[in-house]
LUMGUKE-764509 format. One line per 4 residues: number of its first residue (from 0); their letters; for each residue x, y negated, z of N, C-alpha, C. Coordinates in Angstrom, 3 decimals, decimal comma. Layout:
NUM	a	X/Y/Z/X/Y/Z/X/Y/Z | ...
***
This chain:
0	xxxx	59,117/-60,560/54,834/59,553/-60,337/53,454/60,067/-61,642/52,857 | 61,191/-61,539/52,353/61,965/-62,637/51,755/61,524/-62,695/50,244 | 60,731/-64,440/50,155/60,017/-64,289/48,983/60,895/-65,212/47,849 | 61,825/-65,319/48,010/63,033/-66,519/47,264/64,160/-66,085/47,478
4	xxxx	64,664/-64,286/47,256/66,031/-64,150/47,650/67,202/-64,365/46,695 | 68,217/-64,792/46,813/69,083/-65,095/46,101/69,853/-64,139/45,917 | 69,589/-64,437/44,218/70,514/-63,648/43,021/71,679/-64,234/43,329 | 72,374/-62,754/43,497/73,654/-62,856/42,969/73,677/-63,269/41,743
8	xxxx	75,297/-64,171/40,959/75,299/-64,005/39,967/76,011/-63,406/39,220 | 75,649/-62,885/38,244/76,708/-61,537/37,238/77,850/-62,240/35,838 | 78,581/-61,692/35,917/79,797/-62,297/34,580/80,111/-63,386/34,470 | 80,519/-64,400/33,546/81,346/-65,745/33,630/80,370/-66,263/34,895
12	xxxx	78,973/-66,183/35,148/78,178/-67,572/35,736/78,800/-67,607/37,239 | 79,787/-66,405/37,395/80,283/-66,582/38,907/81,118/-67,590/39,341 | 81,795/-67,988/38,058/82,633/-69,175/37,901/82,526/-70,404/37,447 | 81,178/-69,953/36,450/80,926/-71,620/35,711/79,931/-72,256/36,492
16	xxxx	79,275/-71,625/37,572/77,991/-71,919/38,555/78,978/-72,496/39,414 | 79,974/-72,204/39,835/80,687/-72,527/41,035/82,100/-72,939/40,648 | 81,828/-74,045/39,882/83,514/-74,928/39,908/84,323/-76,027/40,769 | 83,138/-75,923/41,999/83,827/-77,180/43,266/84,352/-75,977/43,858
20	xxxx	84,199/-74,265/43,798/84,241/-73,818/45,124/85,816/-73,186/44,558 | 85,815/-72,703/43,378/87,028/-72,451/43,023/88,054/-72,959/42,212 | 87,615/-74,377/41,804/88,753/-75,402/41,457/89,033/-76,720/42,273 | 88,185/-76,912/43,492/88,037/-77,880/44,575/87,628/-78,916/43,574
24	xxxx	86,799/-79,255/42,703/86,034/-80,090/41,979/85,714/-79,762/41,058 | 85,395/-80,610/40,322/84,754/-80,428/38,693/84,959/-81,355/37,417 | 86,426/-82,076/38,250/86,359/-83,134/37,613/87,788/-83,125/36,886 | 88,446/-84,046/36,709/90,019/-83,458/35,681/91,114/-83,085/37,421
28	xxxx	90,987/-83,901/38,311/91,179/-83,022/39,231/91,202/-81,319/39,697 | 89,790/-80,847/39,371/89,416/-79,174/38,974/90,192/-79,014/38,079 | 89,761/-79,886/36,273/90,951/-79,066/35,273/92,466/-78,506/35,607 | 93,150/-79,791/36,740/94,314/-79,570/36,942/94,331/-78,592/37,685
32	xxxx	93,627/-78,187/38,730/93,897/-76,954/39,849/93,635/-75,833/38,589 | 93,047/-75,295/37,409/92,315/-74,193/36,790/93,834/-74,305/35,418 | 94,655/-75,791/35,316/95,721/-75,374/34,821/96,726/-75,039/35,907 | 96,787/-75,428/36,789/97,906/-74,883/37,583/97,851/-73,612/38,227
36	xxxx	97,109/-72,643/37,688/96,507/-71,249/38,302/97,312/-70,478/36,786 | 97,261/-71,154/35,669/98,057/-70,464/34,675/99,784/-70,780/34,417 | 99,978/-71,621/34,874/101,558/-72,165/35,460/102,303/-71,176/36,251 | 101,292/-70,771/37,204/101,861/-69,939/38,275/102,267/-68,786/37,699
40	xxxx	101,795/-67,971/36,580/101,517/-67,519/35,846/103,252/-67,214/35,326 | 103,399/-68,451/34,770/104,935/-68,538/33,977/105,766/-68,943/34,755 | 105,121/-69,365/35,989/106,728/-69,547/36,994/106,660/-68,516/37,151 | 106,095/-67,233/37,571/106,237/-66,397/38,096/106,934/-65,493/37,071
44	xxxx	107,235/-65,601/35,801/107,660/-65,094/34,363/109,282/-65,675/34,616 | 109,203/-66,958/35,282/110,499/-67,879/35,745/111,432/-66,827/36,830 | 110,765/-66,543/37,514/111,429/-65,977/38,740/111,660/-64,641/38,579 | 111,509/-63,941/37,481/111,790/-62,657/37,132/112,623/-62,520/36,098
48	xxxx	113,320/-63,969/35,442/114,080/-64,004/34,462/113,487/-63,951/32,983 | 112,137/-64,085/33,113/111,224/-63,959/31,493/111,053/-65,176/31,276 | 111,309/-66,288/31,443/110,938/-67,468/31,333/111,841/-68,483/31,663 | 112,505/-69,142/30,757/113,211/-70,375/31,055/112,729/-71,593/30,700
52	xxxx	111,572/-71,538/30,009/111,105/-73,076/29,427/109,387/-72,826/29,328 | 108,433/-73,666/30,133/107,302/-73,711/29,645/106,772/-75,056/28,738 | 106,192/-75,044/27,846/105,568/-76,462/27,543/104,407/-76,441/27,513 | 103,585/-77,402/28,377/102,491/-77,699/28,355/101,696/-78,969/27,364
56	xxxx	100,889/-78,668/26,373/100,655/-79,880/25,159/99,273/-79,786/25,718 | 98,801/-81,121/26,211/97,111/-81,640/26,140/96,829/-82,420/24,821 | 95,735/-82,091/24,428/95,394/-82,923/22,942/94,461/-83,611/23,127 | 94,209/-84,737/22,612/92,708/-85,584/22,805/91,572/-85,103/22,762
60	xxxx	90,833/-83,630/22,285/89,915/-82,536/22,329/89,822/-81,828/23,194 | 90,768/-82,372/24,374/90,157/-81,523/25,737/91,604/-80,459/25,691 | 91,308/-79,653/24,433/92,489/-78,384/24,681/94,211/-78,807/24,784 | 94,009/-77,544/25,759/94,938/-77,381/26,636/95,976/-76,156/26,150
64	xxxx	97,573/-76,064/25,748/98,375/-74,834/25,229/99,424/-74,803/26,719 | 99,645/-73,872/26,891/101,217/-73,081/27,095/101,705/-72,309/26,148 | 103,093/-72,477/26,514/103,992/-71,866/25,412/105,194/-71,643/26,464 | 105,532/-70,200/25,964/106,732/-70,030/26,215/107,214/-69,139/25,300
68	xxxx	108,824/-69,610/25,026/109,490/-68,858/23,798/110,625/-67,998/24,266 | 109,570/-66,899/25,669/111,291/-66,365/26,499/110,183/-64,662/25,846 | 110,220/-63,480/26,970/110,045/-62,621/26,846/108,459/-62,803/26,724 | 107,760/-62,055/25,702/106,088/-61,815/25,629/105,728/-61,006/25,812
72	xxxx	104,305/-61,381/26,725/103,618/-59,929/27,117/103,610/-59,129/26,311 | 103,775/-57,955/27,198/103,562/-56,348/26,109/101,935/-55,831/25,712 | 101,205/-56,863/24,605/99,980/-56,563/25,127/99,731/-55,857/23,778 | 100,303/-55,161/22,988/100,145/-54,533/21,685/99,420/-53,203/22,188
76	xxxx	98,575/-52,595/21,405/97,521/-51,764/21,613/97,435/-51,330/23,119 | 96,292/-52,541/23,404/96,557/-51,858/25,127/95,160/-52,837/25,155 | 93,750/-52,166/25,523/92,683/-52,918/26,264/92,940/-53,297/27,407 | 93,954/-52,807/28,034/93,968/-53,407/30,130/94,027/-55,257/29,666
80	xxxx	94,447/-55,410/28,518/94,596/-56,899/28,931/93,427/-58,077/28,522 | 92,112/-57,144/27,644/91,185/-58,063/28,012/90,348/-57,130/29,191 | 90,738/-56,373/29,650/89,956/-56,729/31,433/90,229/-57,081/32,306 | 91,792/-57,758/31,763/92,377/-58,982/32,835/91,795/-60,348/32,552
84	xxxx	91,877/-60,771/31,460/91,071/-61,718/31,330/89,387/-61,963/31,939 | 88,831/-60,692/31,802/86,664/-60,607/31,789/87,014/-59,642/33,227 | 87,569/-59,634/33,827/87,491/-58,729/35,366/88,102/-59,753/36,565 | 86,686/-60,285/37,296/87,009/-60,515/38,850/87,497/-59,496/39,869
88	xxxx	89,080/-59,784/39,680/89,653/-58,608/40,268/90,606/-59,128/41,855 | 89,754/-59,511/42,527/90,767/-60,125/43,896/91,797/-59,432/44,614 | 91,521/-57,989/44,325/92,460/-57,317/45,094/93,024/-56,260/44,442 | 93,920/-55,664/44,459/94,093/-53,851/44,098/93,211/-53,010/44,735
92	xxxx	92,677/-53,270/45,932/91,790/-52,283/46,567/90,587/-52,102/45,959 | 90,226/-52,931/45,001/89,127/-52,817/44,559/88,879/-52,045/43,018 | 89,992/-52,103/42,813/90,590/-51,255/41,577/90,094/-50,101/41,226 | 89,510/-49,153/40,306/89,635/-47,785/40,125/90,915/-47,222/40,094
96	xxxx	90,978/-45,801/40,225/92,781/-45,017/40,305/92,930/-45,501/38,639 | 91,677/-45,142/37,769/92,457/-45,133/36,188/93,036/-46,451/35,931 | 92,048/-47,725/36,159/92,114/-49,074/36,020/93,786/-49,600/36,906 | 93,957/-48,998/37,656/94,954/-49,342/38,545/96,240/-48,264/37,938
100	xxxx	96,183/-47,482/37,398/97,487/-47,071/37,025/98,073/-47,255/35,710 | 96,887/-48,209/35,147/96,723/-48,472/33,509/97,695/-50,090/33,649 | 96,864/-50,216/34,651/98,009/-51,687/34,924/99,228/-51,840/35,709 | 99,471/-50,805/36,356/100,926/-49,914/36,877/101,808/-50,220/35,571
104	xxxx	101,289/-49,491/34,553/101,597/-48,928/33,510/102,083/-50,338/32,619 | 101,567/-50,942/32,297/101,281/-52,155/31,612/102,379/-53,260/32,731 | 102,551/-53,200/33,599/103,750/-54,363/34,812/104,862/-53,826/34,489 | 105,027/-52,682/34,350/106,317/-51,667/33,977/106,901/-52,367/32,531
108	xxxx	105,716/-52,110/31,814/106,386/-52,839/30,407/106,378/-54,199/29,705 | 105,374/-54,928/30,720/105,856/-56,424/30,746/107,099/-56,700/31,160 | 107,690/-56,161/32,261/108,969/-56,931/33,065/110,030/-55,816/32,429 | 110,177/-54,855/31,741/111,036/-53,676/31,427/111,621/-53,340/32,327
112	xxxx	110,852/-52,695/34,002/111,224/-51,939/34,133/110,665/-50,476/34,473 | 112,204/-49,835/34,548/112,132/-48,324/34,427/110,841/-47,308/35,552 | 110,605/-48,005/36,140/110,301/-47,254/37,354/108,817/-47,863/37,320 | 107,373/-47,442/37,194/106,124/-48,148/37,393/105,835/-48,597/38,876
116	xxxx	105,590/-50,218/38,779/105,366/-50,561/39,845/104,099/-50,108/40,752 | 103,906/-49,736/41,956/102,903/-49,393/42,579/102,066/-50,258/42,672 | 100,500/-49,719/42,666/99,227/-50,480/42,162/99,631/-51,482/43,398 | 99,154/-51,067/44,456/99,358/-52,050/45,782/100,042/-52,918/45,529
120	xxxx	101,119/-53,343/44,916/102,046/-54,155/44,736/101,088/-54,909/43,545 | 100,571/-54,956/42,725/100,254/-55,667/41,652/99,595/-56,803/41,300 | 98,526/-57,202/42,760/98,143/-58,596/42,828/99,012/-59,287/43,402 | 99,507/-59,128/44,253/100,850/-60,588/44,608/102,050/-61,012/43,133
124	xxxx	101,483/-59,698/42,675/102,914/-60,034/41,752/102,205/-60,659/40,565 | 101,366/-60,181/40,061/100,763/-60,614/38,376/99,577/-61,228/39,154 | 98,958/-62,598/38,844/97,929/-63,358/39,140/96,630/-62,756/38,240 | 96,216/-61,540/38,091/95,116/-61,192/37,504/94,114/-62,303/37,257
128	xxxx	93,491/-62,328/38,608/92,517/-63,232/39,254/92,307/-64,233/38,911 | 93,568/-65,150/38,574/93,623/-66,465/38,149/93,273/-66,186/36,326 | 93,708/-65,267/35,927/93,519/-65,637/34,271/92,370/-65,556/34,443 | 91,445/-64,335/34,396/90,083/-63,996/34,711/89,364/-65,450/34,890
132	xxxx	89,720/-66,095/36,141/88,774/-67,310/36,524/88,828/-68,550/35,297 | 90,438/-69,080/34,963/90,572/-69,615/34,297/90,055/-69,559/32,488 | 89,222/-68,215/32,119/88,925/-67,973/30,775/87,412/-68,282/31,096 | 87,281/-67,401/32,373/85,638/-67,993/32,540/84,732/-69,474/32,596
136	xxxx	85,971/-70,055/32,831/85,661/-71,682/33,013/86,094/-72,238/31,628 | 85,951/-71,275/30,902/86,936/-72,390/29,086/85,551/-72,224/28,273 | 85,280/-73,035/27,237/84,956/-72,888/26,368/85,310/-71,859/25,515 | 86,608/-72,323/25,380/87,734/-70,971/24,393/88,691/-70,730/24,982
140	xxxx	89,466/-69,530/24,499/90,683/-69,353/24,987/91,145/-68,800/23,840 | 92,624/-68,760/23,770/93,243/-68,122/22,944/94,720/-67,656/23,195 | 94,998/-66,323/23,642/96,399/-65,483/24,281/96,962/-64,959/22,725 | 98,034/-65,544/22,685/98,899/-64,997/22,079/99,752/-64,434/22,227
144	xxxx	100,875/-63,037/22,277/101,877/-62,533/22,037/103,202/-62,774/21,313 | 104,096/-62,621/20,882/105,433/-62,339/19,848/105,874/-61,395/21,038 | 106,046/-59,768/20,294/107,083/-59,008/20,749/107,798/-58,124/19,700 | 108,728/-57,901/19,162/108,995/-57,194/18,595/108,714/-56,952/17,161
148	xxxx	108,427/-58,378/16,565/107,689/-58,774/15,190/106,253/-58,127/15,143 | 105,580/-58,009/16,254/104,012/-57,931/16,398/103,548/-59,287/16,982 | 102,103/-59,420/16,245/101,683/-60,715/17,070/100,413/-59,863/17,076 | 100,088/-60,145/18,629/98,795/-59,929/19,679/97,972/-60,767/19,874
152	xxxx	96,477/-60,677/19,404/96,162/-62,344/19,791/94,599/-61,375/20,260 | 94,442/-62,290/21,638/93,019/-62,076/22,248/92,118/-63,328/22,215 | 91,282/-63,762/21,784/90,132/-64,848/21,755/88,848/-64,344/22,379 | 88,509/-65,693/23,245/87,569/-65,666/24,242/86,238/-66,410/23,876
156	xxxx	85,221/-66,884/23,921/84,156/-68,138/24,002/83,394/-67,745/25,272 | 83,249/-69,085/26,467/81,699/-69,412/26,610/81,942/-67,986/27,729 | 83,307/-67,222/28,200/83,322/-66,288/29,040/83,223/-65,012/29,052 | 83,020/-64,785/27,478/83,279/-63,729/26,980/83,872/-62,814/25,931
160	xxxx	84,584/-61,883/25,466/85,513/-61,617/24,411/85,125/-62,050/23,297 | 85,492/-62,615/22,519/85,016/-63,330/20,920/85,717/-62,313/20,130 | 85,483/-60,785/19,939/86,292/-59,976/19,129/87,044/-59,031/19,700 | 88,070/-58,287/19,430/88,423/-57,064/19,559/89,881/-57,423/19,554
164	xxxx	91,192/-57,392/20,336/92,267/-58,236/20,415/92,948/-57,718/18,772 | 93,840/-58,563/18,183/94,335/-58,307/16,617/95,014/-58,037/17,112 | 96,101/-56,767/16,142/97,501/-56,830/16,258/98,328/-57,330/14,714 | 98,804/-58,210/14,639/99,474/-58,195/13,147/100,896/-58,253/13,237
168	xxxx	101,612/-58,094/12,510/103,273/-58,126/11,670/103,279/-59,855/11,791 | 104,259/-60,167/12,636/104,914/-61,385/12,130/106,793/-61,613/12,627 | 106,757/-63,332/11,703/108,335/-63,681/12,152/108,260/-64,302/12,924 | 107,630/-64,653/13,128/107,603/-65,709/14,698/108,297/-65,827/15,415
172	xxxx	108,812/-66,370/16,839/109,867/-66,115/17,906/108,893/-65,406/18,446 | 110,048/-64,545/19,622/109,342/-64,147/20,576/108,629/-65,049/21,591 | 106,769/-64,606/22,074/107,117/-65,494/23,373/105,547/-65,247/23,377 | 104,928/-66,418/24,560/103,581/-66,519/25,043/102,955/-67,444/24,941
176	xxxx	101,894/-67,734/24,415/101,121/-69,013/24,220/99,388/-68,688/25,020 | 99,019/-69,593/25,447/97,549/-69,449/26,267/96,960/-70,733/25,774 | 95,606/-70,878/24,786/95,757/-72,093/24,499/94,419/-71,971/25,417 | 93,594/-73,326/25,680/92,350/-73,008/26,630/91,453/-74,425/26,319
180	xxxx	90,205/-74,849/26,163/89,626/-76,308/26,335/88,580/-75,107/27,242 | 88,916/-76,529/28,270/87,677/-76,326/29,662/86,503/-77,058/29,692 | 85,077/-75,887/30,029/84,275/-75,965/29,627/83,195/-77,240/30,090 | 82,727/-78,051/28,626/82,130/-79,336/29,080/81,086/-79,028/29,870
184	xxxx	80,694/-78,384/29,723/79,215/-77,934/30,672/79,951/-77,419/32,060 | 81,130/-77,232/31,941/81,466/-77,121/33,881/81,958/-78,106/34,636 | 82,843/-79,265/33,284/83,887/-80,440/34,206/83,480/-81,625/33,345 | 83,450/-82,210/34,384/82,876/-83,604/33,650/83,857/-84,576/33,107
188	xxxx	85,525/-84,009/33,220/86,391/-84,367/32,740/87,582/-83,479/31,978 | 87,799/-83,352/30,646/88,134/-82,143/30,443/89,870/-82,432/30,824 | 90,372/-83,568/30,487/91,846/-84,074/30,991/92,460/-84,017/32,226 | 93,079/-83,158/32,510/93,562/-82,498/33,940/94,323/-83,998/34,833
192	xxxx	93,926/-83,733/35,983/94,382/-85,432/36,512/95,998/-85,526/36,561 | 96,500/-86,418/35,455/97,963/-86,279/35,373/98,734/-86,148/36,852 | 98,666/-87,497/37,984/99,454/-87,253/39,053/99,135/-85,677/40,004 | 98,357/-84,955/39,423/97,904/-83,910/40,257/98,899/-82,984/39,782
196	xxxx	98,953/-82,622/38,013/99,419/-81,724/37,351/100,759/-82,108/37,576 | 101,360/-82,967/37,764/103,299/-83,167/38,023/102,820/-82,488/39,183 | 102,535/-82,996/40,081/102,898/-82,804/41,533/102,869/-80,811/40,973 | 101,693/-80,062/40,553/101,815/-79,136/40,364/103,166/-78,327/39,540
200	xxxx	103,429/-79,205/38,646/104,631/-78,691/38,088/105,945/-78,688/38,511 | 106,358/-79,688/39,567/107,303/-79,978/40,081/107,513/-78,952/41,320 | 106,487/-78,102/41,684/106,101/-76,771/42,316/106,430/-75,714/42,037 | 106,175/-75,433/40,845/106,094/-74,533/39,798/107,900/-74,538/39,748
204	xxxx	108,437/-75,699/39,546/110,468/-75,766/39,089/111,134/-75,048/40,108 | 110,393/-76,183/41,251/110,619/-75,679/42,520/111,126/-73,785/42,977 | 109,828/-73,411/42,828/109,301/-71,927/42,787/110,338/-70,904/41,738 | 110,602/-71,486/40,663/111,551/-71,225/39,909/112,403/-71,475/39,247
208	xxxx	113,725/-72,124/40,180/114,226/-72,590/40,049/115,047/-72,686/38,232 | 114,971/-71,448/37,858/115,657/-71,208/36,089/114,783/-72,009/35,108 | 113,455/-72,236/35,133/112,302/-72,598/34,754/112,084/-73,916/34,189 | 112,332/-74,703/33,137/111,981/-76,025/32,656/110,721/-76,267/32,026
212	xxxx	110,044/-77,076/33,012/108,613/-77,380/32,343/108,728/-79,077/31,554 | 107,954/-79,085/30,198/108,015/-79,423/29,263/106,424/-80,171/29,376 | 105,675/-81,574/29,446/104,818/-81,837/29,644/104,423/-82,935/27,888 | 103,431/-82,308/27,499/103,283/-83,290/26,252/101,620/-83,555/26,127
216	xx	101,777/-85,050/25,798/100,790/-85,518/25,827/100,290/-86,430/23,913 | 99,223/-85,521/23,831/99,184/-85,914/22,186/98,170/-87,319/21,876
***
């Protein structure tokens, strides 16, 4: 009889327990791999024609924004998108049929098109996985929207939903913002290691080629 068996662990602690195993450290090194998991994100927005410009602003408080002022997620009355954020989702196979055709549903009207993409197809294409990991490791997060003079905003703390996503009326441009400070209790450096994050971004141009990344340092 096994008298010391090991707990699994349940919700954010899968990620904030384990930040060498899924950011290869813990240090602004990690920050940079846990920002370059949301990059991929908007190159991949790059390579589908939704994205011509990202800017990345670090502030002396640790937090961390993207911005992009091309096409914004379609996340107006739609829960699938905080269980992209709070769902360790590695595969489509692991998916329910409802959960999986809800986000069929939801790829269709991010990218406008006509035809819903098949579930199978949906982790290579949209990095679920990575937002998910990357909110679990923040202190805060904060997803913003502009589509269509709606602004969408989802807020996170500490790995879990801080609220119920808003929808309000605005003028805003269209576009996407992810703001994030990574969590002091996981990295012992919250400043992503600059020569790490070029090398990452210069990846990212690479990858998409239409794509101008914008690096600011406050």
């Amino acid at each position: 009889m096994i008298e010391n068996p090991i707990m699994p662990l349940r919700g954010p602690d899968r990620v904030r327990k384990r930040p060498n195993v899924l950011f290869g450290s813990n240090d602004g090194e990690g920050v940079a791999h846990a920002l370059a998991l949301l990059v991929k994100l908007f190159a991949l927005e790059g390579r589908l024609g939704n994205c011509s410009c990202l800017t990345i602003t670090l502030s002396p408080d640790g937090s961390i924004a993207l911005e992009s002022r091309d096409t914004g997620f379609a996340m107006e009355d739609s829960a699938t998108w905080q269980e992209i954020f709070t769902r360790l989702q590695p595969g489509s196979q692991l998916w329910d049929e409802s959960f999986s055709q809800a986000l069929a549903a939801e790829q269709s009207r991010l990218y406008g098109r006509s035809e819903p993409v098949p579930a199978k197809l949906l982790a290579p294409i949209m990095p679920f996985f990575d937002l998910a990991v990357v909110q679990m490791a923040s202190q805060w997060m904060r997803v913003e929207s502009v589509r269509h003079g709606t602004l969408s905003t989802l807020s996170f703390r500490n790995g879990y939903p801080d609220g119920e996503m808003t929808v309000t009326p605005t003028d805003a441009p269209t576009g996407t913002a992810i703001r994030f400070r990574p969590a002091p209790e996981i990295f012992t450096e919250l400043s992503p290691s600059l020569p790490l994050l070029r090398r990452f971004l210069w990846k990212a141009a690479d990858e998409a080629p239409g794509l101008r990344c914008i690096l600011r340092i406050n």
